[in-house]
C-alpha positions in Angstrom: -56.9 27.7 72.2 -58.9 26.4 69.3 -55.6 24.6 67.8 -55.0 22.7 71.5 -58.9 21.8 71.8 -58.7 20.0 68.4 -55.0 18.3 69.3 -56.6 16.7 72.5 -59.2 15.0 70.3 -56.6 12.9 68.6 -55.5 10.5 72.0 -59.3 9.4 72.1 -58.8 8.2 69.1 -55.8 6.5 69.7 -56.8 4.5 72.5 -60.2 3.3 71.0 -58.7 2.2 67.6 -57.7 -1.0 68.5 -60.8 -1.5 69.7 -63.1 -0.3 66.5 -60.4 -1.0 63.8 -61.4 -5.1 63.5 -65.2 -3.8 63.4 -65.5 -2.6 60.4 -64.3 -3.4 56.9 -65.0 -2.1 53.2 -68.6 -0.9 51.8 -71.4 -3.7 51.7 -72.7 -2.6 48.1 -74.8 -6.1 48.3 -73.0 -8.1 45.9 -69.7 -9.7 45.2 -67.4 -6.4 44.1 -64.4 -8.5 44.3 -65.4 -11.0 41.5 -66.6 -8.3 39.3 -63.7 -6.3 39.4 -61.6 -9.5 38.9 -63.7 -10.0 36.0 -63.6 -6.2 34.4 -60.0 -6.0 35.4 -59.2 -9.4 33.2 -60.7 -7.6 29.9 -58.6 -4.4 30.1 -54.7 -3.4 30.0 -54.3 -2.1 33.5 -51.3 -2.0 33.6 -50.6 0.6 30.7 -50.4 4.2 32.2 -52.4 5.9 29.9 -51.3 8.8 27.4 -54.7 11.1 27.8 -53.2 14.1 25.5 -56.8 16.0 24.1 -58.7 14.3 26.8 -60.1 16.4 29.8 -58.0 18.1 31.8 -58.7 18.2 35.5 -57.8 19.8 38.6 -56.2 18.0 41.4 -57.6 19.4 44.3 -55.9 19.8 48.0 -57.6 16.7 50.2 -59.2 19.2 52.4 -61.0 21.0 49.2 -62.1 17.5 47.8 -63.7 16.7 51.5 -66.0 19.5 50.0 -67.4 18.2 47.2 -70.0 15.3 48.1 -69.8 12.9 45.2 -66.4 13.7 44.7 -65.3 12.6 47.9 -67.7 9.3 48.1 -66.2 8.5 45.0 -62.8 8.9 46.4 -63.7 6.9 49.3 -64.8 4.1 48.0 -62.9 3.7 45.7 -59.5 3.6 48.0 -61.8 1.2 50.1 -62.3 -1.4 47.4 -58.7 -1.0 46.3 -57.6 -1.9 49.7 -59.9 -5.1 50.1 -59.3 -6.3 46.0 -57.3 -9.6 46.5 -53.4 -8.9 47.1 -52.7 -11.6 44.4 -53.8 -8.9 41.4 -51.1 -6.5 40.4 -53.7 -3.6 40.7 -54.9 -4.0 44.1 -53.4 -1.7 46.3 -50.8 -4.1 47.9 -49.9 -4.8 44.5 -49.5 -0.9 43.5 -48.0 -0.2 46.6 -45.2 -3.2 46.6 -44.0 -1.3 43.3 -42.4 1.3 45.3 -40.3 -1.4 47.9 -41.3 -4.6 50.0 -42.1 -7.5 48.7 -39.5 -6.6 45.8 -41.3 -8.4 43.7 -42.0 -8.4 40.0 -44.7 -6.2 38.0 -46.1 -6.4 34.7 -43.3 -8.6 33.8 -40.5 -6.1 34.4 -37.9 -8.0 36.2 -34.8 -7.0 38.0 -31.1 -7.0 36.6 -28.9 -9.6 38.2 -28.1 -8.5 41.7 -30.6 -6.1 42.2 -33.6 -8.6 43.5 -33.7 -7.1 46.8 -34.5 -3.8 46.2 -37.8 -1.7 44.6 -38.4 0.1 41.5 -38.2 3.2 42.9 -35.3 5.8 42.2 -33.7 8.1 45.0 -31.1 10.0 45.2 -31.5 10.5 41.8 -32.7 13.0 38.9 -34.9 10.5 38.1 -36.6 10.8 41.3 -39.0 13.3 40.7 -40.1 12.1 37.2 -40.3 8.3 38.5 -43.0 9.3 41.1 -44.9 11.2 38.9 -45.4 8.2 36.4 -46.0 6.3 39.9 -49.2 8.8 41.0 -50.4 8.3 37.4 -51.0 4.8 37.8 -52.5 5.0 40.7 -54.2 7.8 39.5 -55.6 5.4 37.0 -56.5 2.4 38.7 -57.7 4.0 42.0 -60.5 5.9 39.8 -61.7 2.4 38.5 -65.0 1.2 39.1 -67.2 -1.9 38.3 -69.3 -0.4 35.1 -72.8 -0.6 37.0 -71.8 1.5 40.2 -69.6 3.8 37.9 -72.6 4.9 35.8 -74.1 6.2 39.5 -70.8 8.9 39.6 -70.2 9.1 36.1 -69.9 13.4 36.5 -67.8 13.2 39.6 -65.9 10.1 37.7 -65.3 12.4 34.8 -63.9 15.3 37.3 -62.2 13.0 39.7 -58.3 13.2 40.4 -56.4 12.0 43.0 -55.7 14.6 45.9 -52.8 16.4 47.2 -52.1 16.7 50.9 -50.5 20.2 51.2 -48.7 19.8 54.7 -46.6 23.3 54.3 -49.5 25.6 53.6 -51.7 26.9 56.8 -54.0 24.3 57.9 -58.0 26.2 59.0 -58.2 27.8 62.0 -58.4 25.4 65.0 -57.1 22.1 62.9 -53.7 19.9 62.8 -51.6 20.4 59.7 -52.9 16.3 59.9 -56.0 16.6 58.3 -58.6 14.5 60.7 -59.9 12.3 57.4 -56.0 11.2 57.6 -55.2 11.0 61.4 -59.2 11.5 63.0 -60.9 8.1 63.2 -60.1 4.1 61.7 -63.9 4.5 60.5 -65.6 6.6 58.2 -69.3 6.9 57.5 -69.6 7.3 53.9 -73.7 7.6 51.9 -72.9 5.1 48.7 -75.0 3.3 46.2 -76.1 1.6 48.8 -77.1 3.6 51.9 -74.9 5.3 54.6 -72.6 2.8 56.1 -69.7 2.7 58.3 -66.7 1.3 57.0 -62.8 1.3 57.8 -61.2 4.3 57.3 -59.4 3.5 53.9 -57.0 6.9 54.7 -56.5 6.0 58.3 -54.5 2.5 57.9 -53.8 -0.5 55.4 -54.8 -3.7 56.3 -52.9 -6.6 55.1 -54.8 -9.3 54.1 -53.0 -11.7 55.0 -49.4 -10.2 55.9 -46.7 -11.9 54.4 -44.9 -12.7 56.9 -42.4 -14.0 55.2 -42.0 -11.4 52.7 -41.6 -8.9 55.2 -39.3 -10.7 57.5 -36.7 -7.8 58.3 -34.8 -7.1 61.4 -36.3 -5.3 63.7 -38.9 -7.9 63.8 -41.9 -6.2 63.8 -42.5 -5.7 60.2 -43.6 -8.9 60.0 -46.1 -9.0 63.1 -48.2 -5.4 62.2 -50.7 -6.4 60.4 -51.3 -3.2 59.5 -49.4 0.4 58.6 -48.9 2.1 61.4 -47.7 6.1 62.1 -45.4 6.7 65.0 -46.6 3.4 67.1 -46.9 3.0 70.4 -44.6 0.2 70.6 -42.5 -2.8 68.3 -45.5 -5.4 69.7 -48.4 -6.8 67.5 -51.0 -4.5 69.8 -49.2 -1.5 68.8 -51.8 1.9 67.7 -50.6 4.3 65.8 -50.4 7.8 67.9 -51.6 10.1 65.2 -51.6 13.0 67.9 -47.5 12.7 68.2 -47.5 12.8 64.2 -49.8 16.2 64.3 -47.9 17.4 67.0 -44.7 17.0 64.8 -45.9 18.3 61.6 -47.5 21.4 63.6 -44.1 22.2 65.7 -42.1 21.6 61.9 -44.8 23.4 59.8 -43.0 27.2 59.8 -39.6 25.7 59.2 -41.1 23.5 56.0 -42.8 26.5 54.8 -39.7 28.4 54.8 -37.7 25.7 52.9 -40.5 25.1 50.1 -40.1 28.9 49.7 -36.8 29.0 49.8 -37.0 26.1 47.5 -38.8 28.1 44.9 -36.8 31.0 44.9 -33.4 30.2 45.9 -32.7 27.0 43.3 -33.1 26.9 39.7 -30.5 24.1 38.7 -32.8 20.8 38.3 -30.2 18.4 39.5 -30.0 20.3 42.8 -33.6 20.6 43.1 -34.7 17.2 42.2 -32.7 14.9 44.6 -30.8 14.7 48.0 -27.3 13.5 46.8 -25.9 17.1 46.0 -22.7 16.7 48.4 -24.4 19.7 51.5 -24.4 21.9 48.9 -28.2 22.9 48.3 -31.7 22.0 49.5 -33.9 19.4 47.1 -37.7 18.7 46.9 -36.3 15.0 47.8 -34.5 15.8 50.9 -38.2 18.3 52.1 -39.8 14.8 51.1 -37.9 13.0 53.0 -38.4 15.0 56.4 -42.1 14.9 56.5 -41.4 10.2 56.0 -39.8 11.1 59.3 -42.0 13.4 60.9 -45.3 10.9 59.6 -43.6 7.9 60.3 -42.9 8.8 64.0 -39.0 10.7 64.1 -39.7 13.3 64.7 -38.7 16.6 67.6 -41.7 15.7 70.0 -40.3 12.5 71.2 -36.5 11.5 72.9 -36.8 7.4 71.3 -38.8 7.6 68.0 -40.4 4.4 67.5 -40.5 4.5 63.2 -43.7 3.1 61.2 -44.4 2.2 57.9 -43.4 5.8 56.6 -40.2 5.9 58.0 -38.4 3.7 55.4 -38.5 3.0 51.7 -39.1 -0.6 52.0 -43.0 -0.1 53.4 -43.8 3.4 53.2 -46.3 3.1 50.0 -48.1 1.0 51.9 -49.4 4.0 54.4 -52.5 5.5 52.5 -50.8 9.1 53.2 -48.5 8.2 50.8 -49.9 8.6 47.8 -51.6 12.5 49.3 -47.6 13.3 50.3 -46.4 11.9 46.7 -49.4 13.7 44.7 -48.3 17.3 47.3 -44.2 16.2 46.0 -45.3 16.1 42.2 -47.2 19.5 42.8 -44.2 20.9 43.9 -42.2 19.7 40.9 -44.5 20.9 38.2 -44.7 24.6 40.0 -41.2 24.8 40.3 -41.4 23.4 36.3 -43.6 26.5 35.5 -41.2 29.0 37.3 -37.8 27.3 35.5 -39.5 25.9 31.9 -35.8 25.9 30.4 -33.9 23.2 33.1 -34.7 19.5 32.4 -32.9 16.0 33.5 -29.4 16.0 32.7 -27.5 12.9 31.8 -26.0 11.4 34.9 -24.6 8.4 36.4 -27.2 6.5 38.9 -25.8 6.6 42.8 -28.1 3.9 44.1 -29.2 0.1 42.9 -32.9 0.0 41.8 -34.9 -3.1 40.5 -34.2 -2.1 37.2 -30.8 0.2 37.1 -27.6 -0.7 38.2 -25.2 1.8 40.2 -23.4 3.6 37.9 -25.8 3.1 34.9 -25.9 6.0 32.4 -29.4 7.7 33.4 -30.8 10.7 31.5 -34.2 11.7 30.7 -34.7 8.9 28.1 -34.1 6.3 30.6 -37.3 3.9 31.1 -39.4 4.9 34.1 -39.8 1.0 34.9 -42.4 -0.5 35.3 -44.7 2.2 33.6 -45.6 0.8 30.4 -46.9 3.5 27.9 -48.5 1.2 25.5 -49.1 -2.2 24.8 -46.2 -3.1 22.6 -43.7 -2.8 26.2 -42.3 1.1 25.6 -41.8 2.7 28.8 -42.6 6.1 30.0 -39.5 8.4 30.3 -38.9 11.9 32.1 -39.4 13.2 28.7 -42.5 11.9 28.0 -44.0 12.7 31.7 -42.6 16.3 31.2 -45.6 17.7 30.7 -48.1 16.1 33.4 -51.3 17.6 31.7 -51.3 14.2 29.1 -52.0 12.3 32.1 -55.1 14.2 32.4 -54.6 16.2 35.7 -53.2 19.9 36.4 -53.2 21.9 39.4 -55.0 25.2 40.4 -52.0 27.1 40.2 -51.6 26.1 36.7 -53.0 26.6 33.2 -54.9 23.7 32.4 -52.9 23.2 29.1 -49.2 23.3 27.6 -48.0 26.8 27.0 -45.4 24.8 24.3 -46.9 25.0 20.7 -48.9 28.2 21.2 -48.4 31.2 18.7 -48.9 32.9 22.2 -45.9 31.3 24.3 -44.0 34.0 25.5 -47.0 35.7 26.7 -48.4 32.8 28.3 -45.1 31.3 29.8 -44.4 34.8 31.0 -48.2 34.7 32.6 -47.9 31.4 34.3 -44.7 32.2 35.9 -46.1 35.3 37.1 -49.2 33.2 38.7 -47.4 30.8 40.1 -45.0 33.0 41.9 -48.1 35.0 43.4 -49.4 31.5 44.5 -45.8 30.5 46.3 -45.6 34.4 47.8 -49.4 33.8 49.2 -48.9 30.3 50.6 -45.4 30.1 51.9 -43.8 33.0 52.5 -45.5 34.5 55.5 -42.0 33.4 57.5 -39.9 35.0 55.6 -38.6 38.6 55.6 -39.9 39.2 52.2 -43.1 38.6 53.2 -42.7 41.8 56.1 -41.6 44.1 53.3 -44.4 43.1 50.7 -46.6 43.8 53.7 -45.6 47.3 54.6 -45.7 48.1 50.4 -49.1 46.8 50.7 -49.8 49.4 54.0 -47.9 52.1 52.9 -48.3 52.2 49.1 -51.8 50.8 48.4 -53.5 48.3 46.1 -51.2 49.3 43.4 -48.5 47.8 44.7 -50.1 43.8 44.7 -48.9 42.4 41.3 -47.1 44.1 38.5 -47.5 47.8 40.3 -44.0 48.3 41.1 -42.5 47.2 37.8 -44.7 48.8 35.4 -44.6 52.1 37.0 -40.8 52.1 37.1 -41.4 52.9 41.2 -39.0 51.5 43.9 -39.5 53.4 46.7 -38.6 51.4 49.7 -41.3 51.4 52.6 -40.5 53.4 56.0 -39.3 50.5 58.0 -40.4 50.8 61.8 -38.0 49.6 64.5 -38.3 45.7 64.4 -37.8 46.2 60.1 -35.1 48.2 60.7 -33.3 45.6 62.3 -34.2 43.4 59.7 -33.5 45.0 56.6 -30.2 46.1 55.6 -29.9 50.0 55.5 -29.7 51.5 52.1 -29.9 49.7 48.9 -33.6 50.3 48.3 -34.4 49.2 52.2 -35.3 45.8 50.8 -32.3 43.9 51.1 -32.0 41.0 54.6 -29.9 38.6 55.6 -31.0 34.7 55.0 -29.5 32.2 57.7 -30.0 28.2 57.6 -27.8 25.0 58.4 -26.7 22.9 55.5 -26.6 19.6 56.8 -24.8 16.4 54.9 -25.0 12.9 56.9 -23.1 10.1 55.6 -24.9 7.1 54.4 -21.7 4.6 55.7 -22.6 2.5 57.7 -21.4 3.0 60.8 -23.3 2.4 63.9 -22.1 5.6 64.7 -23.2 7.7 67.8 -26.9 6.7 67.7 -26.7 2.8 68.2 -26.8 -0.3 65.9 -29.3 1.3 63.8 -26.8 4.1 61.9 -28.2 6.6 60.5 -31.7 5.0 58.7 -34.9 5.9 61.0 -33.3 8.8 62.5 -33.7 12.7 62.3 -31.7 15.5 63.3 -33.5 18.4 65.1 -32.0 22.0 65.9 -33.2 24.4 68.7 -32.5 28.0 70.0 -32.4 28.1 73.7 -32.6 25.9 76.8 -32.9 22.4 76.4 -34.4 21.3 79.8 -37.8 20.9 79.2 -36.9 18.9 75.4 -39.2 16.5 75.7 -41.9 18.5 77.1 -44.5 18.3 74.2 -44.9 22.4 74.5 -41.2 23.1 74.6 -41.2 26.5 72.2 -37.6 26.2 71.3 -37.8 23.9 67.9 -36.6 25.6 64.8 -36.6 22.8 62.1 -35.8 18.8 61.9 -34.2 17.1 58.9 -35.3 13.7 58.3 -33.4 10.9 57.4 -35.2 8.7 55.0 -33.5 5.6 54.2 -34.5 1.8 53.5 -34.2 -0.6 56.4 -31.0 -2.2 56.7 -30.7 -5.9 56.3 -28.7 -6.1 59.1 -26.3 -3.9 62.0 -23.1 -4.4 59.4 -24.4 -3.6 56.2 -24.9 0.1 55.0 -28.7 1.4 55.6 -30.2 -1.0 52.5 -27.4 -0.4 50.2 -27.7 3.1 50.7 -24.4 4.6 51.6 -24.7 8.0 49.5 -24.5 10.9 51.2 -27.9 12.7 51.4 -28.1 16.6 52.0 -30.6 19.0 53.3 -31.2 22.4 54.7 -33.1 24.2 58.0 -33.7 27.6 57.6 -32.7 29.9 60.9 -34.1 32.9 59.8 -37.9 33.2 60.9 -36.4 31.7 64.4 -33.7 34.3 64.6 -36.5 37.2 63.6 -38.6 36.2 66.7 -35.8 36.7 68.7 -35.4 40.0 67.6 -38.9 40.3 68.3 -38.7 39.4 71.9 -35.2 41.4 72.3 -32.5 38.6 72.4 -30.9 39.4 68.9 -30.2 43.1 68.2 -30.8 42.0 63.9 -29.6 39.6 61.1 -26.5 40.3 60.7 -23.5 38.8 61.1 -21.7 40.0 64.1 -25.4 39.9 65.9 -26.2 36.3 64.6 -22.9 34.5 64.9 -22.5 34.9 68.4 -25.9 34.5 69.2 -25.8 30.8 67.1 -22.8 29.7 68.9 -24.2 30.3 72.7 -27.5 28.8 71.7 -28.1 26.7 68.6 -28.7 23.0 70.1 -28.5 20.0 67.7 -30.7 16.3 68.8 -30.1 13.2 66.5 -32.7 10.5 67.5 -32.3 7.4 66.0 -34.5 4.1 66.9 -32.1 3.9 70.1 -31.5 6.3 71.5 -30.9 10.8 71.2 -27.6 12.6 71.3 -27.9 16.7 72.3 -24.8 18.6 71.7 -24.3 22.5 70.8 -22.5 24.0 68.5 -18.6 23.2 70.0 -19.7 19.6 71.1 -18.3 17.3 68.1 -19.8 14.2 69.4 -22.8 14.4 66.8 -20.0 14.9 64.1 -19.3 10.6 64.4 -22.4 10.3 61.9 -22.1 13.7 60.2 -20.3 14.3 57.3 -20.8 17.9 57.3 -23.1 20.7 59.4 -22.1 24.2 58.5 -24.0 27.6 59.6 -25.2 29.5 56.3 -25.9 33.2 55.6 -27.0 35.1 52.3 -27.9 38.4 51.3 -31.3 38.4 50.0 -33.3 41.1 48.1 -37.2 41.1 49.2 -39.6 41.2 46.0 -41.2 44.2 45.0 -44.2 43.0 44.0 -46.1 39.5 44.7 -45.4 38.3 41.4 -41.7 38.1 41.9 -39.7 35.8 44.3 -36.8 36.6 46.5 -32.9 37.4 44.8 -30.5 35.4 46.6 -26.8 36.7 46.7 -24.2 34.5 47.4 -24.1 32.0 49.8 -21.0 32.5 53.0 -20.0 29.4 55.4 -20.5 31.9 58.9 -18.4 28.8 60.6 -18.4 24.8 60.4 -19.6 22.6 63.2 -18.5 19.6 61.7 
């Protein structure tokens, strides 16, 4: 009851934004911050991402922690706030840092583009470069979003020293009675924040960007309303310049999709330890990537998401403008966390050489890409080098880490293999605690923990050479495969490949860009009914804008792949007495009378079940997944995949 009571707060909000949102602008500190920024800006090389190896190392906190910490989270504030309103003309204001990603596809720090490639932004997807790009991105902004005019930074100068940019974790539980959304992202357009110079209300810097002014121009894109919103906007309420974001549909999404992107970062961490498959979203339906997770909660944020029939896509929802959104940078920061866990677990997989799928401002499809390629426009020094994926390997000489992690390289150490071996062992306790409470593993850990005592938390099992299987009760034993230790169950997910071609296909003129595909179990009669229980996981498509109805969605006609996992959806079942267990000749039947499939695009939804081929027009591939997994014996291990077996092929 708590969780609805908070959701209802969120329509207030939406209806009386419009009206507060021109009220109230950045913090009054009672002098000209614009010019003196301008001026300290002018007398330092901003636009060199620093190399902080045997500086401080600090934490990265999780936005809701940093709300915690007073000064931190002034500091945070107000800063954001005065890089929103410094003038859009200076490459480190935030319309500046922000156009590096996409629109205006225009030039920074003098890095221009390769013949051909002027309509398009810096930033690499659908590539292995993708992870190690955005992480050189966050430390720029990391950088410049922690700068401060000298007299009001002496006022923080602890919490300066401490401060690094949050992560938004949106798989992890949100607190009892709250949104995954956190309210300082989706609450209110204005904050009250106690600076240098009192307690004032200003403009939500996390809530929306304004542009100041909007190019209009710049951002003159079919559909037409990128160039009348003068400001980002998640899931609006319409294509018109009065449109509010609805920030109750966005936590409404994120809430209904939360188990089913817990279960793929898990399954992320424990099923895929080849870094081409995990780092990007062109792997041919063969595997599930941090990119392709990424790129479902653009959709779900932007507005595509299973709580509405016609999604009406913001700022997140493509390439082009989604740095723009302030949750950007949270989701990107959450995305690098990600990578440099799943670093710790698999220290021995790096980059690969490869050939680039996809145009960037600065690479050419089919360029030669490996982890010496030039992170463009990162500058790593003054005398024009680039950062590459081997120099941002190890994120702790940007001067940040994460709890999780040691706040120092293991590489080097006369201790290595005992510290490697001890990080590893952390962080898999860390991904066991925080996303694995869907997953069978997380049941048979449990009943260790009931039936076999404290012993069994960490190492227990392995150094006392014990593997006695728990008794399973009657819901476990319909779980867990008989014999073979008892801890042995069956995985189940759709592997999902759409085609990037093109085609208007089945959902419209818009193709495939802005769209998501969403899979149920059960009766599809009350869809759109904003309680409908019968969502097991969306896959979002995130794309850049097409230029127009006949070209591919912005030159991106690669196919992109991604998974939804079945398996906590098909154990509820069992739970309410539908499905007799997991395997096959229970769950292959049961999938064919009752797994739905909805593809929304911008307009319009097409429902079909598992013999209906219709939704197989834009498709290139949707194919019903089982594995044989063995459950952990200890929270310092991970799950063991088997092999993967194709149960049967939709499309």
């Amino acid at each position: 009851m708590a969780r609805c009571q908070m959701t209802l707060l969120f329509p207030i909000v939406c209806l009386v934004s419009a009206l507060v949102s021109a009220q109230y602008s950045g913090y009054d500190y009672g002098f000209d911050v614009k010019k003196r920024v301008k001026r300290q800006l002018g007398q330092r090389s901003a636009m060199v991402v620093q190399d902080k190896t045997g500086s401080e190392i600090q934490v990265r906190q999780e936005i809701r922690q940093l709300e915690q910490d007073h000064d931190l989270w002034t500091l945070y504030i107000l800063g954001l706030s005065m890089l929103q309103y410094t003038d859009q003309e200076s490459p480190v204001s935030y319309y500046g840092l922000a156009g590096i990603h996409g629109m205006p596809h225009q030039t920074w720090g003098g890095m221009g583009p390769v013949t051909g490639n002027e309509n398009t932004g810096y930033c690499t997807h659908s590539s292995v470069l993708f992870p190690t790009w955005h992480r050189a991105y966050m430390a720029l902004y990391e950088m410049i979003a922690t700068f401060w005019p000298d007299s009001e930074r002496q006022r923080y100068e602890s919490a300066a020293r401490r401060f690094r940019l949050p992560y938004w974790d949106w798989a992890a539980s949100p607190p009892p009675g709250q949104s995954v959304l956190p309210e300082s992202i989706g609450g209110s357009p204005f904050i009250d924040v106690n600076g240098p110079n009192g307690l004032q209300r200003i403009a939500n810097p996390l809530f929306s960007y304004q542009f100041n002014p909007l190019d209009q121009k710049a951002f003159e894109f079919p559909p037409s309303q990128w160039n009348i919103w003068t400001r980002t906007l998640r899931s609006p309420s319409s294509g018109g310049p009065d449109a509010q974001s609805n920030n109750t549909l966005v936590a409404l999404n994120l809430d209904r999709s939360r188990a089913s992107i817990a279960q793929r970062l898990y399954d992320l961490f424990s099923h895929n330890d080849n870094y081409t498959l995990f780092s990007n979203n062109a792997v041919g339906g063969q595997a599930e990537s941090v990119e392709s997770l990424h790129d479902t909660i653009h959709s779900l944020v932007g507005g595509v998401g299973p709580s509405q029939s016609v999604p009406q896509p913001g700022h997140m929802t493509y390439i082009q403008w989604s740095a723009f959104d302030p949750v950007f940078f949270l989701h990107h920061c959450m995305v690098d966390r990600i990578f440099a866990l799943w670093q710790a677990i698999h220290p021995n997989t790096w980059v690969p050489s490869s050939q680039a799928l996809l145009d960037s401002y600065t690479i050419r499809r089919g360029q030669s890409i490996d982890s010496g390629t030039a992170l463009t426009p990162f500058f790593s020094n003054d005398n024009g080098t680039f950062w590459t994926s081997d120099g941002v390997r190890d994120h702790t000489r940007f001067g940040y880490t994460y709890a999780e992690l040691l706040r120092g390289p293991v590489t080097g150490s006369s201790n290595n293999t005992l510290l490697a071996a001890s990080q590893i062992r952390i962080v898999k306790q860390a991904v066991n605690r925080m996303y694995g409470s869907f997953s069978p593993a997380f049941f048979f850990l449990e009943e260790l923990r009931i039936q076999g005592g404290a012993a069994v938390v960490g190492a227990g099992f392995r150094n006392n050479h014990r593997k006695t299987a728990p008794l399973h009760g009657l819901l476990e034993s319909k779980i867990f495969v008989a014999g073979s230790n008892g801890n042995r169950y069956y995985e189940w997910k759709v592997d999902v490949c759409v085609g990037r071609n093109g085609s208007q296909g089945i959902l419209g003129g818009d193709g495939i860009d802005g769209s998501s595909i969403s899979f149920f179990l059960g009766d599809l009669s009350s869809l759109n009914n904003l309680l409908n229980d019968t969502h097991v996981g969306t896959m979002g498509v995130f794309t850049s804008a097409r230029l127009s109805q006949h070209e591919p969605a912005g030159g991106h006609d690669v196919p992109i792949s991604g998974s939804v996992p079945l398996t906590a959806a098909l154990v509820k079942k069992i739970c309410e007495g539908e499905l007799a267990g997991l395997a096959s000749g229970h769950v292959v039947p049961y999938l064919k009378r009752n797994l739905k499939m909805v593809m929304r695009g911008t307009q319009r939804e097409v429902v079909a079940g598992t013999d209906d081929k219709k939704i197989c027009e834009t498709l290139l591939s949707l194919r019903i997944v089982s594995s044989v997994v063995e459950a952990p014996w200890s929270e310092d291990e991970l799950p063991k995949w088997g092999e993967e077996r194709v149960e049967f092929d939709v499309c």
